[in-house]
Each structure stands twice: as structure tokens, then as C-alpha cells.
C-alpha positions, 0 to 999 in steps of 0.5 A: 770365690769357693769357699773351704769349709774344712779351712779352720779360718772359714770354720771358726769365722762362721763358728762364732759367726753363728754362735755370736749372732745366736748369743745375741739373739738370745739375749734380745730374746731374754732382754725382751722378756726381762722388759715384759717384767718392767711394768711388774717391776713400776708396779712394785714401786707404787706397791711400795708407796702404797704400804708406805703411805698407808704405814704413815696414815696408820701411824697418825690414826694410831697416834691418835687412838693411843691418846683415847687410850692413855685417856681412859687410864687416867686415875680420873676416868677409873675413878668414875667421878663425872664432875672430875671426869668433865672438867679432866676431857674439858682441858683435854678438849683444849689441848688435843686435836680431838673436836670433842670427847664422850664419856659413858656408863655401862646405862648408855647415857653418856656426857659429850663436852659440849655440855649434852647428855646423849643416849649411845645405847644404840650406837656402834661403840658401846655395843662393841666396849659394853656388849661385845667386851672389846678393849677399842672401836675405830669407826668409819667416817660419818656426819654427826647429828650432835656436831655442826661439821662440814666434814665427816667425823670419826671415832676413836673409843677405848673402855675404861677398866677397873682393877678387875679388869671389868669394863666400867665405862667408855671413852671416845674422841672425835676426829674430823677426817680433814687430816685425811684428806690432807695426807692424800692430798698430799699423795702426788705421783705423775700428773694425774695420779692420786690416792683414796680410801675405801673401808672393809665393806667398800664404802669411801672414807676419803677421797680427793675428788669433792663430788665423791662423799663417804656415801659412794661406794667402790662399785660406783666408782671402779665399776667392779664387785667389791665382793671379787675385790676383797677376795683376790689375790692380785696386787692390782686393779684397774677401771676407767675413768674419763676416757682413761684406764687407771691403774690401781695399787693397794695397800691396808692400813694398819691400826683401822678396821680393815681400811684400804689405801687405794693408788690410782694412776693413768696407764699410759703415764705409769708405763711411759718410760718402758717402751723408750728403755725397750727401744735403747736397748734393742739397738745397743744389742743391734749395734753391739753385734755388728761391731763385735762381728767386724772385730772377730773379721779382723782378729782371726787372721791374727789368732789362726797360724798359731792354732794350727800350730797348736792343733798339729800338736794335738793331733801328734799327742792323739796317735800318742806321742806324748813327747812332741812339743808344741810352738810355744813362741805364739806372743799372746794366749795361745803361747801359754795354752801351747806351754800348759800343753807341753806341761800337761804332756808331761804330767799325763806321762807321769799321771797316767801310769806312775803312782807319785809316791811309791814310784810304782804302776798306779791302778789305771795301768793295771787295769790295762796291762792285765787284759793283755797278761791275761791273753798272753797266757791263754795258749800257756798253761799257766794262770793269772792270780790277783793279788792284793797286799793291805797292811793292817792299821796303817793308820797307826804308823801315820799317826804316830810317825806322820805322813811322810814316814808313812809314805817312805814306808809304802815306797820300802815296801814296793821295794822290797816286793818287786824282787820276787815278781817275775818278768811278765809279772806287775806290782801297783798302787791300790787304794791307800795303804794296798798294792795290787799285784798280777802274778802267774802260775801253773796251780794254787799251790805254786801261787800260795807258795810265792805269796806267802813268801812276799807276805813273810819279806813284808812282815819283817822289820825294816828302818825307815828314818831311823824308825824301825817298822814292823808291818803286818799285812793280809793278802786275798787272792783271786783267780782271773777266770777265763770267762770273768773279768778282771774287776769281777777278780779285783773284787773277789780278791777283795772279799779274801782280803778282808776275810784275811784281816779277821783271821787271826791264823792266817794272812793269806787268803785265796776267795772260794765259793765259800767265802760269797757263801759266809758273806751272804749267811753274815747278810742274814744275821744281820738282818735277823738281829734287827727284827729280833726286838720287832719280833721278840725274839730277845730275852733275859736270863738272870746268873745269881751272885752269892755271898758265902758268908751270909750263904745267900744270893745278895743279886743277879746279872742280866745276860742276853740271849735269842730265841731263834732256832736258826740262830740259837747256836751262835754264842751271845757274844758274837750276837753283840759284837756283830750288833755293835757294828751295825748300830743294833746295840743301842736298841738292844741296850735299852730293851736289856736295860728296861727288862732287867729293871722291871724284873729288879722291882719285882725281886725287890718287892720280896727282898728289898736288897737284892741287886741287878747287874746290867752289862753295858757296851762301850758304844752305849756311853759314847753319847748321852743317849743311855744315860737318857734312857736309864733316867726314863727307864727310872721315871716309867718303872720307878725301881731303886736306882741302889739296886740297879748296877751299870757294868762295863769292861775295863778295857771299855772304861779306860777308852775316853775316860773323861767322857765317860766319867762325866756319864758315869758321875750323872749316873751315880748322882741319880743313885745308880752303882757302877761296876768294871767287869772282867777287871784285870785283862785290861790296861787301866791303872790305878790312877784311871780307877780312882778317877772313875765313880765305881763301887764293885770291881768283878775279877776275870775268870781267866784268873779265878779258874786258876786261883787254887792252883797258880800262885801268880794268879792268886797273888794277883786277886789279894792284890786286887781285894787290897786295892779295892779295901782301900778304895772302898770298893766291892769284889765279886769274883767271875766265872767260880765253876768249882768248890776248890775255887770258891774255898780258895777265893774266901781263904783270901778273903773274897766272899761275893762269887758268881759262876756255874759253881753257884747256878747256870743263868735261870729264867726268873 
């Protein structure tokens, strides 16, 4: 029989023939491997039995010495008196589980309750209590001269400490290590496994073994060097032992000096489980395969009919006709895969070229459409021209309208453009709130025309849910050259726009050499401005303010400025706001701050009144980065706070005030002013004022320039000086370049006045 290899019956049989045999081959594979970590695995359960057991020994021998200790705290051993010391251990004796107990003096001699005075000068406890001044001693097991004991002994020593915490005696009792063999005798697992103990040095302190005593070491038992023992990193070990490899686990017994709690069992019975596992489940695998291989057999004629269906259906949506339909009858899942097919047909007609909520082309058809406007105009002397159309805050309308509303808008906007694109001309979604248009014309001058008039139609009002809506938008304007691309045109269109959007004169803009150029110079000021600092390059200049009256310079403002010859023409202002954007104003704030206080401690070592004006930005008292920084400033320098006052535009004041406010009211609590600059160009209220902890309010320019000439103004500074009597406040007026404006400034009353009339910025 010929087998067809292109039939899609023979080709999934032995598709998932090959995939299910290799599936289940890689599972044997890492079945196998997880078995290999099976005797890790037992391991780890004996580990656990031994930290558990060597736990509970630790526990008993900590019990234990918790006794000693409470022993020597007793107002009877701090007392010193042997008489009441030996009938106190003497009833301890009685009803503990201590053989006997020692007390000693700092000599050496020392009284056991059975009735002896010994000398223990030499022996290992009173050298660590007396000598060594350690608080306890735990000491290996050993047979006692002193007592007739069958067993070993240990003992457990505490000192006895006065008030002064000196050590003026020591207690001990004696355990016979009876109650250790019974915990490890009590330590079963399998047939032949049992547990020992080995101290810091190697030597056993209890086995269950009689012929093993406390003089056998580690190394005659196992055969290993204990020294490698100590030092390895292994969980395990393992020896021989008659004919059997014993494998051992360990653990460390808390509250002793270093003991170990040492495991042992016969390999072949620790792993004996693991290869019966192994087997089972090598076979289930085995079986588990065949069966899945009959049902796949039996199952693919049933499933292949309507997969070819579907297949032919495929194929017909491949050569693009996006309105055939697939069989969706099939009672099983390829019916639905066949019904989510048809769905998906009919969204990727919709997806692929319509944008969902203007209704217009969607960016991925303008990207195909405008190669082949492109080579159509090729013979024609005419020329594509990329357009792309952004309204400016956008944002605003979806907050305060919702989205919905914003998005009617962009669906009345493409409506209102699509009338003035020509025939072969397309109009598409963008990205968010921009449309992107390919527009053709025979010169510059003919495409600036049409643009300016679409952004005209664009500009003029319009209802939307009964909402009138005023759009300003801004528009960059790129030529599709010949040997560019159209991505390289989408982004030079781009680079207009945004150049179009801070243009107050203009809204429409078309990208030149020009502009690449003023984004590369913007590139070099910024990376000047943040080596300026590094470098050096900032310092202070100093306006003085002046009272009339007293005719006398009362303090200064500290103004920035930048030493740097290809910069040096650039006003301070831009300098900042550029700074601002980029997040330089933070460091140039406190180096502005820093200078500016060490030159205020400076003046106020002649004149002790004399005040500093700092201007602070907007973006400064967002956090409470400044606020830390003028306490640091504070504590290094250590000027009057007094005499350091905190400017900060009105429009700047008034945007998250409460925030502010609490900023504000730390600063003045540590004894700083505050100060509104350019008071009256913004939009505060008297409300907002009177919620601010300010001292001075400094008058615009814009209104002390024409202060003796326009009435307006003038009405405006008498208002502001009576509002600020009221509020106790300071005046200073802004910008005074003349006598006639200084006069008339204290005709109504404000006598503190800054500007050129006085003095330019110095260096002082």
C-alpha cells in the first residue's frame, strides 16, 4: 500500500505520531532525572530527623543548664555564705536530676555535696568561669574520679555574679549521660539505623554501641579524617561497617560545644523504595504511550473532513478574500475554530484598514497606501507632501468633557477635513489625538495654501453634544523625497510639528535643514547645562533692594548667570526653563540656594539686617527635596534663616497650593521668609494668599513701568499695598528703571523698590 505523504491524515498520524513518542520520550528522559534526585530527596528526610532530634537533645541539655543557671542566681549563691550554700545545693540535690553539685570561690577550692572539698583550680570549668570570664561551660563527657558512676558524666557550670556583674564564684552540676543514650536509643529508623554523637574535636560522646566508649574517635569508627569532616560542605557521609556501606547524615546540636548528632543507616535499605518507584513509572510511561497512539488512530478520521474544510477556508482567506466563510456545521471544536474564523475575517476587515473611532484609514493603510501615491506621481510633476494634523491639549476636552465627547470630537474633525483632500489624496488615524494626511501638489506654495486652510476649518468652533468646541491644532509638513522613505518623512513631519506646537506665530510648519539643525544646537545646551555645575560655570549675581525712606540698601536677589562663551547670549531665563524639562533645576537650585546663603552670612557680618532674596522654581517644591536641602544648607552654613527669603512666582504658588503650603509652613517654622514674586500676572486670589505663610509680596514690572503714566496700573499697586497693610505684608516693587517711577511708587506709599534705577546685578 503507497503511503501519501502530502495527505493531511498521513501527515498529522505521523505528526503527532513523532511529536507524542518524543513527548513521551522526554518525559521518561526527565522522569529519569527527577529519579536520580529521589535519594537527595530521602536524604533530605533523614536530614530533617536529624535537626529535629538533635533540636530535642538540645533542648533537654538546655533545660538543663537553665537550671545551673537559675541555680546561680539565687540570693543564696550571690550571697557567698557556704553554710547556706550547702544546705541550699543539698535540697537541690534532692529534687533535681543532678547527681550532685560544686560550688567554688575564685581560690579554686571548692565544696561537691557529697560532703568533699576538692581543688578544681586545674580543671576546665573554672578556667573558662575564672580565667577566661565566660558566663557558662558545657563540658564533654567523661568518668569522674570523685564519683563511683558506671556512666560518664557531664557538666554544666554557670558563674555566680555580684551586682557589678564580677564573677565571684561558680556553680556546676553533674549529669550522668544516661539520659543520652536513652534519647538515641530512642532514635529508630529502618532495621539497622541508629544514631551517635561525636564532639568538636571528633571523640564520641554517646553511642549505642556498648563496645564504642567516649575514648573512640570519629576516625576509628568511619575510617575518615575528621579534620576533612569538619570542613566539608556535604550533608553527607558514608563508611563501612561489616560488610555494609552506612550512609550518614548530621546535624549540630544546639546549646552544646559544637556536638554533632550523627545519622547512620544501611544504603541498600535507606534507597530501597527508589528503584521499585522507578520501574512503575517507567511502565505507566510505556503504557500510557501505546494507549494514547491507539486513540490518536482511531480519532483522525473523525477529526480530518472538517480540517480540511477548514484549511480550504484558510487558503481562500491567504489569496485575500476576506469574505468567503468557513463550514461552520463541524459538531465539535473545529465548528467553533471555524465560527471564531469567520469572526476574525470579519474583524480583520474592519481592524486592518479602519480606525474604530473616527470611522477613517487607520495608520497601517497609510502606510501601504502611500508607496503607491508615491509611484504614481513619479511621471507627474507633482509632489507627496506628509502632513499630520495634532490638536494642542486635547487632554484638556477629555477631562473635562470625558472621553466619549473627546472622541465624537476626532470623528467632526475628520469630517470636517475630508471635504478639502482631493481624489487620490488620503486622510488617517495617527496616534491619539493627530491625523496624518498624504496630500499632493505641484510646489511648497500650493501645499501651504491647502494646509493653512484645513487648519483655518479645524480652528473654528464646532457643537458637539451640545458642547461648543474650540480646537487649536498645529501642523508639520514634510516632503516625500524621491530617494527617502516614507517613515523618514513621517518623522521629519514630526519634528515640524512639534516645532509648530511652541511657535506661538504659526500653526503650520514644513521640516528644513533648519529645523534638524535647532534640534541638534537644543541637544548641545542641554548637555552644557549639565556639565555647567561639574564645571563650574554657574555663578551668582546679586540686584540690591532699597528703601527710599531710610535711603539705604535694606537686601539683595540672587540672580543666576553662566559663564560660558558659547552660551553667553542666551537670556537666564531660557537657560532655566530649559533646565526645568530636563530635571537640572533641582541641582541648580541648590547650588543657587548654597552660594547665595554663604554670601547672606558674609553681609550679615557687616550689617546683621541685610536680607537675601533666592528665587525658587515651581518644580523645587514638588517634593520635599528643597525643603531638605535649605535645612542642610541651614545646619553647614549656619546663616539667619531671618534674612534668607524663599521667592516664588504667583502662578507657581497657586498650582497645588495645599502641597505647597505645608512646604512652605516647615520652611517658615524654621524661621525662613516667604515671598510671591511677579505678583499680579497671575491668577491667585486673596483667598489663596491669605492660606499661604508669605511675608513680602514683590509687584510685577509689567505694571511698575507704567505706574506714573497709566492709571489703571497705578490703581492696581494702592490696591495691592492696602491689601498687604492688612495682611501685614512687605511690598517691594519689581523692575523701577527711572526717577519718574520710583517718585511715584512712594507718592502711594511703597518705599522698598528694585531695578536698574538703583543698580544692575553686581558681583559682590
Amino acid at each position: 500500500m503507497k503511503i501519501k505523504l502530502r495527505s493531511i491524515k498521513t501527515q498529522i498520524t505521523l505528526t503527532l505520531v513523532i511529536v507524542m513518542s518524543v513527548v513521551f520520550i522526554l518525559l521518561g528522559f526527565v522522569a529519569s532525572e527527577r529519579l536520580k534526585a529521589l535519594p537527595l530527596i530521602v536524604l533530605d528526610q533523614y536530614q530533617e530527623i536529624a535537626l529535629s532530634r538533635a533540636g530535642e537533645l538540645g533542648n533537654e541539655i538546655q533545660g538543663l543548664d537553665n537550671q545551673i543557671q537559675m541555680i546561680s542566681l539565687s540570693n543564696v549563691m550571690v550571697s557567698m555564705e557556704l553554710e547556706e550554700i550547702q544546705t541550699y545545693l543539698l535540697s537541690m540535690t534532692r529534687q533535681q536530676l543532678f547527681r550532685n553539685f560544686t560550688f567554688s570561690t575564685p581560690d579554686g577550692l571548692a565544696w561537691a555535696t557529697y560532703d568533699q572539698f576538692i581543688d578544681i583550680s586545674n580543671q576546665r570549668q573554672f578556667i573558662e568561669i575564672f580565667i577566661n570570664q565566660k558566663g557558662s561551660y558545657l563540658s564533654r563527657p567523661f568518668f569522674s574520679p570523685f564519683i563511683p558512676e558506671p556512666y560518664p558524666i557531664i557538666t554544666m557550670s554557670h558563674a555566680i555574679k555580684n551586682d557589678s556583674n564580677q564573677t565571684i564564684g561558680l556553680v556546676n552540676g553533674v549529669v550522668s549521660t544516661r539520659f543520652i543514650d536513652n534519647i538515641l536509643k530512642s532514635i529508630t529508623f529502618q532495621e539497622d539505623g541508629f544514631a551517635w554523637i561525636i564532639d568538636d574535636l571528633g571523640n564520641v560522646v554517646a553511642h549505642p554501641d556498648d563496645n564504642i566508649s567516649i575514648d573512640t574517635s570519629f576516625n576509628q569508627i568511619t575510617g575518615l579524617d575528621f579534620a576533612l569532616f569538619s570542613n566539608s560542605n556535604e550533608k553527607t557521609f558514608s563508611f563501612k561497617q561489616d560488610d555494609k556501606t552506612m550512609i550518614n547524615v548530621y546535624a549540630s546540636i544546639p546549646s552544646t560545644n559544637g556536638w554533632t548528632l550523627i545519622l547512620s543507616i544501611d544504603q541498600q535499605q535507606a534507597f530501597s523504595k527508589v528503584s521499585v518507584v522507578s520501574d512503575t513509572i517507567n511502565i505507566s510511561l510505556i503504557m500510557a504511550l501505546i494507549i494514547l497512539i491507539i486513540i490518536l488512530l482511531i480519532s483522525t478520521n473523525t477529526i480530518i473532513t472538517p480540517l480540511l474544510k477548514l484549511q480550504n477556508a484558510f487558503e481562500q482567506a491567504k489569496k485575500g478574500n476576506l469574505s468567503y466563510k468557513a463550514d461552520e456545521s463541524a459538531p465539535n471544536e473545529i465548528g467553533e475554530a471555524s465560527k471564531s474564523f469567520n469572526q476574525m475575517l470579519s474583524q480583520i476587515r474592519e481592524l486592518t484598514y479602519i480606525d474604530p473611532i473616527t470611522g477613517l484609514n487607520n495608520f497601517f493603510s497609510f502606510l501601504n497606501e502611500i508607496p503607491r501615491l508615491n509611484y504614481s506621481m513619479m511621471d507627474e510633476d507633482y509632489f507627496v507632501y506628509v502632513v499630520i494634523l495634532s490638536i494642542d491639549d486635547f487632554k484638556r476636552i477629555n477631562s473635562l468633557y470625558g472621553y466619549d465627547v473627546g472622541n465624537s470630537t476626532l470623528r467632526s474633525l475628520s469630517l470636517m477635513i475630508q471635504p478639502y483632500l482631493k481624489e487620490n489624496e488620503m486622510i488617517a488615524r495617527y496616534f491619539g489625538d493627530e491625523m496624518i494626511c498624504s496630500m499632493i501638489a505641484r510646489s511648497e506654495l500650493e501645499i501651504r495654501q491647502r494646509v493653512e486652510e484645513i487648519v483655518a476649518i479645524s480652528r473654528q468652533p464646532f457643537q458637539v453634544s451640545t458642547i461648543e468646541i474650540h480646537l487649536d491644532v498645529s501642523c508639520g509638513v514634510a516632503k516625500l523625497e524621491k530617494n527617502s522613505t516614507i517613515n523618514m518623512a513621517i518623522r521629519q513631519a514630526t519634528l515640524a510639528k512639534h516645532k509648530a506646537k511652541l511657535d506661538p506665530f504659526t500653526h503650520v510648519i514644513f521640516y528644513s535643514q533648519t529645523i534638524y539643525l535647532d534640534i541638534l544646537a537644543k541637544q548641545d545646551l542641554e548637555e552644557a547645562i549639565a556639565y555647567a555645575i561639574e564645571r563650574e560655570e554657574f555663578y551668582c549675581v546679586y540686584q540690591p533692594i532699597y528703601h527710599m525712606s531710610q535711603k539705604k540698601i535694606i537686601g539683595y536677589e540672587a540672580l543666576l548667570r553662566w559663564n560660558n562663551p558659547d552660551y553667553q547670549n542666551i537670556p537666564i531665563i531660557n537657560v532655566i526653563k530649559l533646565a526645568e524639562t530636563k530635571g537640572y533645576i533641582h541641582d541648580i537650585g541648590r547650588f543657587v540656594l548654597r552660594v547665595a546663603a554663604k554670601q547672606l552670612k558674609r553681609l550679615n557680618e557687616v550689617d546683621p539686617n541685610l536680607y537675601m532674596c533666592v528665587n525658587v522654581s515651581p518644580l523645587q517644591l514638588q517634593n520635599q527635596g528643597f525643603y531638605e536641602c535649605a535645612l542642610t544648607s541651614l545646619r553647614e552654613i549656619r546663616f539667619n534663616p531671618k534674612n534668607l527669603m524663599i521667592e516664588m512666582t504667583e502662578s507657581a504658588a497657586m498650582l497645588d497650593i495645599d502641597a505647597k503650603q505645608d512646604i512652605l509652613l516647615k520652611l517658615k517654622n524654621f524661621g525662613f521668609r516667604i515671598a510671591i514674586d511677579d505678583f499680579g500676572t497671575g491668577y491667585s486670589s486673596l483667598i489663596y494668599i491669605a492660606k499661604l505663610p508669605i511675608d513680602t509680596i514683590k509687584i510685577d514690572r509689567e505694571f511698575i513701568s507704567k505706574v506714573e503714566s497709566d492709571e489703571y496700573p497705578r490703581a492696581l499697586i494702592i490696591s495691592i499695598l492696602s491689601i498687604a497693610k492688612s495682611l501685614n505684608l512687605t511690598v517691594i516693587a519689581e523692575g523701577v528703571e527711572t526717577q519718574e517711577q520710583a517718585l511715584a511708587l512712594q507718592s502711594i506709599g511703597c518705599e522698598i523698590i528694585q531695578g536698574y534705577y538703583i543698580s544692575k546685578p553686581i558681583l559682590l
